[in-house]
C-alpha positions as CSV (number, residue, x, y, z in Angstrom):
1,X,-13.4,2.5,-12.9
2,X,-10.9,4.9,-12.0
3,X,-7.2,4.1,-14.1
4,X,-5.1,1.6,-12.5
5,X,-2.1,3.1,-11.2
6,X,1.2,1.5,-12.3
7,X,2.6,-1.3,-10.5
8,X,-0.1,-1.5,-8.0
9,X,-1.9,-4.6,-6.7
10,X,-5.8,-3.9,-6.4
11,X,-7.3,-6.3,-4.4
12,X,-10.9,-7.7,-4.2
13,X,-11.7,-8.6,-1.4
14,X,-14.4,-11.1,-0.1
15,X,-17.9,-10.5,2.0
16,X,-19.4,-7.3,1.1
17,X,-22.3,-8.5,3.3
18,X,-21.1,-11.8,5.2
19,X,-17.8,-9.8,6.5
20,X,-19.7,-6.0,6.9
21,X,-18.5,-5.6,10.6
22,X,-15.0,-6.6,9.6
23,X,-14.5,-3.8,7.5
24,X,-16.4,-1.5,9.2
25,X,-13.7,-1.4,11.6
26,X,-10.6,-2.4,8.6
27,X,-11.5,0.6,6.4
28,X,-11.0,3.1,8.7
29,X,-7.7,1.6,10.2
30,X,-6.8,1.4,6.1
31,X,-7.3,5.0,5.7
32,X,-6.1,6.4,8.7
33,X,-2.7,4.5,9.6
34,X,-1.5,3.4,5.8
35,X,1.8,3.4,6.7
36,X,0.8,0.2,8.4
37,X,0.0,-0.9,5.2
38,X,2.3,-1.6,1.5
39,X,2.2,1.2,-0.3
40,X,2.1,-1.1,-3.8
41,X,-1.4,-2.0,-2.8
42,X,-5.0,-0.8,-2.8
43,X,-8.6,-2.1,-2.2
44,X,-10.0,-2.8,-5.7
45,X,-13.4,-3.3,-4.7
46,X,-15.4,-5.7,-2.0
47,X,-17.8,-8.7,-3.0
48,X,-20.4,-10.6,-2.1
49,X,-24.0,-11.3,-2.0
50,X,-26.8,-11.3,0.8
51,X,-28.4,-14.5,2.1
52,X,-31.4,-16.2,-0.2
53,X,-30.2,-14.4,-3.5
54,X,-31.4,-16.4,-6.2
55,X,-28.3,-14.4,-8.3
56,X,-26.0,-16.1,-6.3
57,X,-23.7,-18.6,-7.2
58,X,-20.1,-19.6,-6.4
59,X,-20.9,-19.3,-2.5
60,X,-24.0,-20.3,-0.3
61,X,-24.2,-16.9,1.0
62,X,-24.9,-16.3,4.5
63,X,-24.2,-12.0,4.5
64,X,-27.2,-10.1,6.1
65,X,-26.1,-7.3,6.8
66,X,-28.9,-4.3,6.0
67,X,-28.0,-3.5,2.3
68,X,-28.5,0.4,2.7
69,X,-26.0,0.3,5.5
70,X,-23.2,-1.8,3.4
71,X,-23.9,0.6,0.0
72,X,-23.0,3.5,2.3
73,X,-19.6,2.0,3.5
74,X,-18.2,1.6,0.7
75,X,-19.7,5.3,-0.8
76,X,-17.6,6.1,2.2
77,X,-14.7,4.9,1.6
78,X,-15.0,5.6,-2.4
79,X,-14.5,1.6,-2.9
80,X,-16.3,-0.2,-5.6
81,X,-19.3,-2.9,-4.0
82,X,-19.2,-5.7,-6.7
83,X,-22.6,-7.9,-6.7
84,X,-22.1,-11.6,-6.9
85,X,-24.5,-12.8,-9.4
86,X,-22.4,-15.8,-10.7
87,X,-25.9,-18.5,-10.5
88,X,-24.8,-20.8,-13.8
89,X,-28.6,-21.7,-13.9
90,X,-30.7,-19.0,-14.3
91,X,-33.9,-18.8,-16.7
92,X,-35.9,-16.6,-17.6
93,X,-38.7,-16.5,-15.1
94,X,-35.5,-16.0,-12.7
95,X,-35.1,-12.0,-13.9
96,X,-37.8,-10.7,-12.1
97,X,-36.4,-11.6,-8.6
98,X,-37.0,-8.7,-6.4
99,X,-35.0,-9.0,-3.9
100,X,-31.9,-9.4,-6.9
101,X,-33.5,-6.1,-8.8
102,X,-33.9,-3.9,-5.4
103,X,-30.2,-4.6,-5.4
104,X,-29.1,-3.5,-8.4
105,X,-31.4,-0.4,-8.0
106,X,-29.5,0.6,-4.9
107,X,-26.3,-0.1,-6.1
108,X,-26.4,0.9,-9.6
109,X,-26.4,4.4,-8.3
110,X,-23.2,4.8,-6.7
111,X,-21.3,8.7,-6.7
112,X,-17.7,8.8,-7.1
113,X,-17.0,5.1,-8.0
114,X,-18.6,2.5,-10.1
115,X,-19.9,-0.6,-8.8
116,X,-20.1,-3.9,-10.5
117,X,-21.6,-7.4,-11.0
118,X,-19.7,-10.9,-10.9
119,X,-21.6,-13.1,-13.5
120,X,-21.9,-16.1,-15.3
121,X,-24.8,-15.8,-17.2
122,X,-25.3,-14.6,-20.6
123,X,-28.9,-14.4,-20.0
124,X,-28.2,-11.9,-17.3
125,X,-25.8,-10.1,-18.4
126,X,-28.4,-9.1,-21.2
127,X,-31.1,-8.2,-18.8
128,X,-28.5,-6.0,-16.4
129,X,-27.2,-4.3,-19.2
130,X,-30.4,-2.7,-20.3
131,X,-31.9,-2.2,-16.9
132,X,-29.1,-1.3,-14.9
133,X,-26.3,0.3,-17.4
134,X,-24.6,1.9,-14.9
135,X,-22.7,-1.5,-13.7
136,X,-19.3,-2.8,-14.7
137,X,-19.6,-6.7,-15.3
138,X,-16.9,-9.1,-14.1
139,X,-16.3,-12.5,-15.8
140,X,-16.6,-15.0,-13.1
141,X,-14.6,-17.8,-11.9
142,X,-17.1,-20.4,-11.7
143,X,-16.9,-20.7,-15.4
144,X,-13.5,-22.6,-14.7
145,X,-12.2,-21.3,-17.6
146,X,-9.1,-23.8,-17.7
147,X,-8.4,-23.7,-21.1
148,X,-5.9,-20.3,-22.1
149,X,-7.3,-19.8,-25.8
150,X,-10.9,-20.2,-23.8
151,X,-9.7,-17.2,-21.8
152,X,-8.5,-14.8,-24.2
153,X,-11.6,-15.0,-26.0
154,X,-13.3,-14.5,-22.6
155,X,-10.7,-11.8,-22.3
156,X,-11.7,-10.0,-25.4
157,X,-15.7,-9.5,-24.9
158,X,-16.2,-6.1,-24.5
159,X,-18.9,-6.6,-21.9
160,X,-16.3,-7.5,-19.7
161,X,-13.7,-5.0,-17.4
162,X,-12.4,-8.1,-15.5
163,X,-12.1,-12.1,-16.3
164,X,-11.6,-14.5,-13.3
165,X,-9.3,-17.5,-14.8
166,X,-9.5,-20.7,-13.4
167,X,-6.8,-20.9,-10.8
168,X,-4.9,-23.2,-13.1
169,X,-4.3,-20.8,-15.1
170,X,-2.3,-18.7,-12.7
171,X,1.0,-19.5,-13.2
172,X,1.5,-20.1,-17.2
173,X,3.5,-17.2,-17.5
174,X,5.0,-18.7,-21.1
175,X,1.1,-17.8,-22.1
176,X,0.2,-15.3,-20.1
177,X,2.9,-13.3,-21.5
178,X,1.7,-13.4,-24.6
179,X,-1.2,-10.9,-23.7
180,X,-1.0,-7.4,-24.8
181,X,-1.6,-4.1,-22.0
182,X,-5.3,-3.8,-22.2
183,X,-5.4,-7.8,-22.4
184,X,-3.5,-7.7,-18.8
185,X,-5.5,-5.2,-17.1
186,X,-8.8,-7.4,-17.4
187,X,-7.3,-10.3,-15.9
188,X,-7.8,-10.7,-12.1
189,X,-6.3,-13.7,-10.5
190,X,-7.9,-15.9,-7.7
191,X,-5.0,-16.1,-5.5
192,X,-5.7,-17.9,-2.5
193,X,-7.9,-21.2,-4.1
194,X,-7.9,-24.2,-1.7
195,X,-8.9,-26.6,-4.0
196,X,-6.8,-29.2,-5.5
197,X,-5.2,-28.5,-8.3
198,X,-6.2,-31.7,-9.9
199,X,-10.2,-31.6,-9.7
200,X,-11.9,-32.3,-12.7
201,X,-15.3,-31.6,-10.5
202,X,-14.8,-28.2,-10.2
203,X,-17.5,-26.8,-12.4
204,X,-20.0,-29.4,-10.8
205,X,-19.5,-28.2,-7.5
206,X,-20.7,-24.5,-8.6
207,X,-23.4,-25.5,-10.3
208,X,-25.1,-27.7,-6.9
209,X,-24.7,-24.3,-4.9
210,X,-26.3,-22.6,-8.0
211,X,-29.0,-24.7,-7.8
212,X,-29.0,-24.9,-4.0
213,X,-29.7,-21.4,-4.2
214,X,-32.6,-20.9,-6.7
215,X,-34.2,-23.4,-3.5
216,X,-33.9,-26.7,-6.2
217,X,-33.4,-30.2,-5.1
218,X,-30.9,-32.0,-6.5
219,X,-27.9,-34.5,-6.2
220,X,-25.7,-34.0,-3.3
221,X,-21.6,-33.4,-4.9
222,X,-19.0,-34.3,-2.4
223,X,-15.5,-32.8,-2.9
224,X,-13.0,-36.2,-4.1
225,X,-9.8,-34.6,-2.8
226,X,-8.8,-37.0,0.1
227,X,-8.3,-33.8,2.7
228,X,-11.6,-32.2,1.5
229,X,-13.4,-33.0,5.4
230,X,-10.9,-30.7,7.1
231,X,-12.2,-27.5,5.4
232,X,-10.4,-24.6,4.3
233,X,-6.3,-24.1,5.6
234,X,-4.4,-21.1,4.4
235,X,-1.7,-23.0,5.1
236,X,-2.8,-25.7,2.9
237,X,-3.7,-23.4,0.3
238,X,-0.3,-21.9,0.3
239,X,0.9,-24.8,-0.9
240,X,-1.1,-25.4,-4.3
241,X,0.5,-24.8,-7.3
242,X,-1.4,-22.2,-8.2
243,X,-0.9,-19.8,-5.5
244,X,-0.2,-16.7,-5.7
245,X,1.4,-14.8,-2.7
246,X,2.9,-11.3,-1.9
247,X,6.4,-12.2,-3.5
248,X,4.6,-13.8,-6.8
249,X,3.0,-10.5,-7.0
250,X,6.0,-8.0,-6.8
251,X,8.2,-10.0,-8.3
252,X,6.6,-11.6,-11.3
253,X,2.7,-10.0,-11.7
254,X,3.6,-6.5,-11.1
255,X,7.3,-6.0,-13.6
256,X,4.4,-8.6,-15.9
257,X,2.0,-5.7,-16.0
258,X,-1.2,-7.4,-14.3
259,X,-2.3,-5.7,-11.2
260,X,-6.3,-7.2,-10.2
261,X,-5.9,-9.8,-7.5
262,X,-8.8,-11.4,-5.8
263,X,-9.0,-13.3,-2.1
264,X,-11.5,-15.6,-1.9
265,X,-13.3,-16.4,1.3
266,X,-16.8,-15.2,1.7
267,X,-17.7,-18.7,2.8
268,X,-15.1,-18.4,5.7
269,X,-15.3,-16.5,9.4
270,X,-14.3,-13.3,10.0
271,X,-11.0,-14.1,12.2
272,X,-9.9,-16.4,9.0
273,X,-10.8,-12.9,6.8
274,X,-8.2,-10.7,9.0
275,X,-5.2,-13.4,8.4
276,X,-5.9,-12.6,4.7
277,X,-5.7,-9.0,5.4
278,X,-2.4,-9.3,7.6
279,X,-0.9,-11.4,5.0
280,X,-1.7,-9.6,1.7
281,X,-1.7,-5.7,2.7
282,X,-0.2,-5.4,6.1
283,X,3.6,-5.0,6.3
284,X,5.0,-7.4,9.4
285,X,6.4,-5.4,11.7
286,X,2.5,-3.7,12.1
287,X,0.3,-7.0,11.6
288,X,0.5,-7.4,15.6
289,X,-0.8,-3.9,15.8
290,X,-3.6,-4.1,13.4
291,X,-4.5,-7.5,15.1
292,X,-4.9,-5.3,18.5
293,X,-6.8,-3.0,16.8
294,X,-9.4,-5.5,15.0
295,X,-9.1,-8.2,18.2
296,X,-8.8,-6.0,21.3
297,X,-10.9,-3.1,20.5
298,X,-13.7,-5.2,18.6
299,X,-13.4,-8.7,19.7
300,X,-17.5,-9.0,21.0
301,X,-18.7,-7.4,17.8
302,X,-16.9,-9.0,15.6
303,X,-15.9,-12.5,16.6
């Protein structure tokens, strides 16, 4: 990965496949009208996984968007493509996927920027580190790793460039400050988590979209949180404890020395993606204008 510049948020940003027409039209805006944009941020990289990927995990994903065509966006626009690989359940007779492995061959072999897996297995981390050792590896959040002294040892495998903590995690600062440099550039936070902040079922629900994905039967999971039927609200999600929003960041994360951020919402539509991209890059006097862009110029195409 290229060094972090200082006091720089690098986000990573959902739906490398799901949310492909999105930024084909945000990347260019992005690049050519920054001043629309903070200048204390940066696209970190953009994740996500294609439809019927065994890999998967985290998300049902729904992305099909030719593969070929998404690698050479982001070659374009020199931003790391992360794989989302996170499936908690996979065995052995799972490695030889080939849809998974054509993948990691195309992407493996990226010029000017390094791309990267999100994973949860052990198992596969082993197998992509000696078939395909040109990726970076990503500690995923679906291991809910809730518990801090959990986390630093998570923290300080050397396999890893980045850890996802559990979103509970987010704002123990007493702790978190405790961390040395290299310590704080591995961490990446999941800022904009709906979930309550109470659910002990957390680590159940990722494992039933694991399985859902390797095509297994199994027992449906329901969500317990009494508002879980109305979906996702960013609203709603502004309000959990462990958010983290644009003032958290430049006035606690950044002067902190942490600077990886990630949105999540690759199971979310495309108009729900943009409010993200308003909220956490865009300054406010331009979001109307890079809603007129995206909306006006692209509205059949993309929503």
């Amino acid at each position: 990965m290229n060094q972090l510049k200082k006091n720089t948020a690098y986000y990573h940003l959902p739906g490398l496949f799901e949310f492909y027409e999105l930024y084909h039209v945000f990347l260019p805006l992005f690049r050519e009208h920054r001043e629309y944009f903070y200048d204390w941020c940066e696209i970190g990289s953009v994740y996500g996984a294609p439809s019927d990927c065994i890999w998967g995990g985290g998300r049902t994903s729904f992305g099909d968007h030719d593969p070929q065509e998404v690698f050479a966006l982001m070659q374009e626009y020199g931003i790391s493509a992360r794989l989302t690989f996170s499936n908690s359940l996979l065995g052995q007779e799972h490695l030889w996927d080939k849809k998974c492995n054509h993948l990691c061959t195309l992407f493996e072999k990226s010029e000017g920027v390094r791309n990267g897996v999100i994973i949860y297995s052990d198992l596969l981390l082993e197998y992509l580190k000696k078939n395909y050792p040109g990726f970076y590896f990503v500690s995923s959040t679906t291991k809910v790793l809730t518990d801090f002294e959990q986390f630093v040892r998570e923290v300080n495998r050397e396999e890893f460039l980045y850890v996802v903590p559990d979103f509970r995690l987010n704002k123990v600062f007493d702790k978190l400050s405790t961390l040395t440099g290299a310590q704080k550039d591995k961490v990446e936070f999941l800022c904009n988590e709906c979930c309550w902040f109470g659910c002990g079922d957390r680590k159940i629900c990722y494992e039933a979209v694991s399985r859902k994905n390797l095509g297994e039967n199994g027992p449906d999971h329901r969500c317990a949180a009494a508002d879980a039927g109305n979906g996702y609200r960013f609203s709603k999600a502004m309000e959990n404890p462990g958010f983290i929003g644009v003032d958290d960041m430049k006035n606690s994360y950044l002067p902190m020395g942490f600077s990886n951020f990630k949105i999540e919402g690759r199971g979310l539509g495309s108009a729900l993606i943009l409010e993200f991209l308003l909220y956490y890059m865009t300054k406010p006097e331009y979001q109307l204008q890079v809603r007129e862009e995206i909306y006006l110029d692209n509205m059949l195409d993309l929503f």
